[in-house]
C-alpha positions in Angstrom: 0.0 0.0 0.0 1.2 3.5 -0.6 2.5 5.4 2.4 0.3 8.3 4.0 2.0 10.8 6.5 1.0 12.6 9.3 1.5 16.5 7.5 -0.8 17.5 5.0 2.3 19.6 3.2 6.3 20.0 3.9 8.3 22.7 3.8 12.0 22.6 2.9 14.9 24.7 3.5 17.7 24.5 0.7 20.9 25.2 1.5 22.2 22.3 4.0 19.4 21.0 3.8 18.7 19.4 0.2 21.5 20.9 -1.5 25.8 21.2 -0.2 26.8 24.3 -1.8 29.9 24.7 0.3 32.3 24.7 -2.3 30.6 27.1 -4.4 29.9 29.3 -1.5 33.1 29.0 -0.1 35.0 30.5 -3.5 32.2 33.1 -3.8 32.7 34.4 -0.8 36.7 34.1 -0.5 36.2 36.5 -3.9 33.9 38.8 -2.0 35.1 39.5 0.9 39.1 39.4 -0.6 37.6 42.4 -3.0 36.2 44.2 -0.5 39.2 43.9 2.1 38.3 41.3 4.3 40.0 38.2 4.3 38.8 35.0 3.3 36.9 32.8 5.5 38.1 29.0 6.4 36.2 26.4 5.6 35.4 25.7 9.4 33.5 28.8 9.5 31.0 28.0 6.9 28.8 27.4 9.3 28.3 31.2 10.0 27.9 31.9 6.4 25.3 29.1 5.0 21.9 29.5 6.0 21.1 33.3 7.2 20.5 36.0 4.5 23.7 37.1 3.3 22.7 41.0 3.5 22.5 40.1 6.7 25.9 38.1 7.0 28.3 40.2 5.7 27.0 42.8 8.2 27.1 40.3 11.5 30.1 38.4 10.4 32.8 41.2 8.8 31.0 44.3 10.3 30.0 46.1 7.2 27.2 49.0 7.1 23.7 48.1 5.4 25.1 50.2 2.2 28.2 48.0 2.1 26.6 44.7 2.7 24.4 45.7 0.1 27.4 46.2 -2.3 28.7 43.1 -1.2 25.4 41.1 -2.0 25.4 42.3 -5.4 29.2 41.7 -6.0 28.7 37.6 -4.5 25.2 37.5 -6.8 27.1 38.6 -10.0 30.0 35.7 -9.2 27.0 33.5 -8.6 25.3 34.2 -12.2 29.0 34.3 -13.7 29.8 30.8 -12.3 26.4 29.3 -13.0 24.2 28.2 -10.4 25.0 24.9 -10.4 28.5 25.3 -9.7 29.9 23.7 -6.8 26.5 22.5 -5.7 25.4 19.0 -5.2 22.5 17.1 -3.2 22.9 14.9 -0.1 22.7 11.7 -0.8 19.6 10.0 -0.6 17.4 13.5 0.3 16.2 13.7 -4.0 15.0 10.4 -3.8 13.1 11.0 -0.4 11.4 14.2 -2.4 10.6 11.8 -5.0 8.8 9.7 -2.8 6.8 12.1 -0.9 5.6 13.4 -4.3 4.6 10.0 -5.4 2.2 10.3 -2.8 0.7 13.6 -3.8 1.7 15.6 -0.6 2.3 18.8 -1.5 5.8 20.4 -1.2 7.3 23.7 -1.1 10.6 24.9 -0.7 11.4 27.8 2.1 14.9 29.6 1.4 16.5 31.8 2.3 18.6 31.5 -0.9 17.5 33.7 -3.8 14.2 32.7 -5.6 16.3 32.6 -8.7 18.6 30.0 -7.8 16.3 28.2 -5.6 14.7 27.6 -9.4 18.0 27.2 -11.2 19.2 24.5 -8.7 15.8 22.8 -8.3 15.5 22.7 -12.2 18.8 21.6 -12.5 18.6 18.7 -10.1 15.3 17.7 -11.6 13.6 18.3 -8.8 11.1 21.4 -9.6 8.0 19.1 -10.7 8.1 17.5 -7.2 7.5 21.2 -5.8 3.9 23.1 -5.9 5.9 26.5 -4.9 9.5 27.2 -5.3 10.0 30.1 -2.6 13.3 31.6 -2.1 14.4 35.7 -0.7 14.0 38.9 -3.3 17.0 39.2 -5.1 18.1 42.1 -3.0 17.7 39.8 0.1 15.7 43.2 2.1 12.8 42.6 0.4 11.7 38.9 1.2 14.3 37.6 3.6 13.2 36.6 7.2 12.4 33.1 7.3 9.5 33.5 9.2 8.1 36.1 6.1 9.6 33.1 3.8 7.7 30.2 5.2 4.3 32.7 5.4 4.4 33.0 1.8 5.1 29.1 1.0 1.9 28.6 2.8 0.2 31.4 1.1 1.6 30.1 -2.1 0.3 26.4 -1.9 -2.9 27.5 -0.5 -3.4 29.4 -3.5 -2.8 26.2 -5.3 -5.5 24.1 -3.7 -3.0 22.4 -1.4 -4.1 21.8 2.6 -1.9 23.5 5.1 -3.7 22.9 8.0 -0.7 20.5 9.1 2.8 22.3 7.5 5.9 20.5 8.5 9.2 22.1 8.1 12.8 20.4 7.4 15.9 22.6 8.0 19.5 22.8 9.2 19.5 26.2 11.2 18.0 28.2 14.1 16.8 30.2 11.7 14.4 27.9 10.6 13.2 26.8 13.9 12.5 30.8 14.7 10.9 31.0 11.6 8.7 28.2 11.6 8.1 28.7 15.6 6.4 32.1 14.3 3.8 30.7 12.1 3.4 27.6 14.7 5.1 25.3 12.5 6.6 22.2 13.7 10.7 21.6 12.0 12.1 18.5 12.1 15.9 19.4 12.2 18.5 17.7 10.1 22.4 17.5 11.0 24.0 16.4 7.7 23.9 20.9 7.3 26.0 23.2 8.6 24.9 23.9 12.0 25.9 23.9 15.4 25.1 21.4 18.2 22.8 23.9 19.8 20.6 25.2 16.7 18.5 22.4 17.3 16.7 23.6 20.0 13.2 24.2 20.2 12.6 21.9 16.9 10.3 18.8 16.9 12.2 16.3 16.1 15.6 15.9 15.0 17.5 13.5 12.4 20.5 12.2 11.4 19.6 10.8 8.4 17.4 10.6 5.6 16.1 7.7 6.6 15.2 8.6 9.9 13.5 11.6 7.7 11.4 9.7 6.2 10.3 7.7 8.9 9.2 11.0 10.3 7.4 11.9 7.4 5.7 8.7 5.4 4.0 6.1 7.2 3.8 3.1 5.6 0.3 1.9 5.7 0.9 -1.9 5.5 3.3 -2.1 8.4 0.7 0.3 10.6 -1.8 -2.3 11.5 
């Protein structure tokens, strides 16, 4: 029998999440922040990098004005086009096959990044992934606009209630804090997944928390024939 699950849609962050676009990000910003003179950041502290808005980012983590981070945003964006979204990117294993599966079972999905909307389509489309998703939701290209995640995850909802889909039960998967803040303000539960780039204690406050995508999916499909 065909699995059912106990959410009526799911919510996914991107980066660290379905997609590891360290290396990508890693180059990007050694660029940026080298042009701007700042030096590069070590691998180690990706974690500070991958997952918040980078307006934001270069502001908490370098110290640079709103006007500056701006600058900066635009400079990383226009290595990002120039390299080709797909560069340096790849998913973790197993998570496009669980994606797969959910969509077989006509639970509708949405993504909720913080990552640009534009790549958020790029990478999707490029992973052939997009036709699994009701709504691809990603940040404003200026990151300002449409950046909080709690303002990203209202508008996945509003997006797949426009398209028929039930929301009444919205799950969330994601790496950071940031998306157990954001989903905590719209009363959405996160399931928390560790193969990101966070740190031991982001995990607080989220429903449940995996290791792998197995457990994931145990979390999220409920195979009808082993559930008496």
């Amino acid at each position: 029998m065909s699995p059912r699950s106990p959410w009526t849609c799911i919510l996914w962050d991107v980066d660290g999440t379905i997609i590891d676009a360290s290396e990508g990000i890693l180059r990007r910003l050694s660029v940026t922040l080298e042009h701007f003179g700042h030096p590069a950041p070590r691998r180690d502290e990706l974690a500070h990098w991958i997952g918040p808005p980078m307006f934001d980012s270069f502001q908490v983590n370098v110290g640079m004005t709103p006007e500056q981070s701006s600058e900066a945003v635009a400079y990383y964006r226009a290595l990002a086009r120039h390299d080709g979204y797909l560069t340096g990117a790849r998913l973790f294993p197993g998570v496009a096959d669980l994606i797969r599966q959910v969509d077989a079972t006509g639970l509708a999905q949405a993504t909720a990044s913080s990552k640009p909307e534009v790549q958020v389509v790029a990478l999707m489309e490029g992973f052939d992934l997009a036709p699994c998703f009701t709504a691809l939701v990603g940040s404003t290209p200026d990151e300002k606009t449409l950046s909080r995640k709690a303002d990203i995850v209202a508008e996945a909802l509003r997006r797949l209630e426009a398209a028929g889909a039930d929301t009444s039960r919205p799950v969330l998967i994601g790496d950071r804090h940031h998306d157990v803040e954001g989903g905590a303000e719209h009363e959405v539960p996160v399931i928390f997944v560790r193969w990101g780039f966070s740190w031991p204690y982001e995990a607080d406050g989220a429903q449940a928390v995996v290791d792998t995508v197995d457990d994931l999916r145990a979390l999220l499909l409920i195979d009808q024939a082993g559930a008496g």
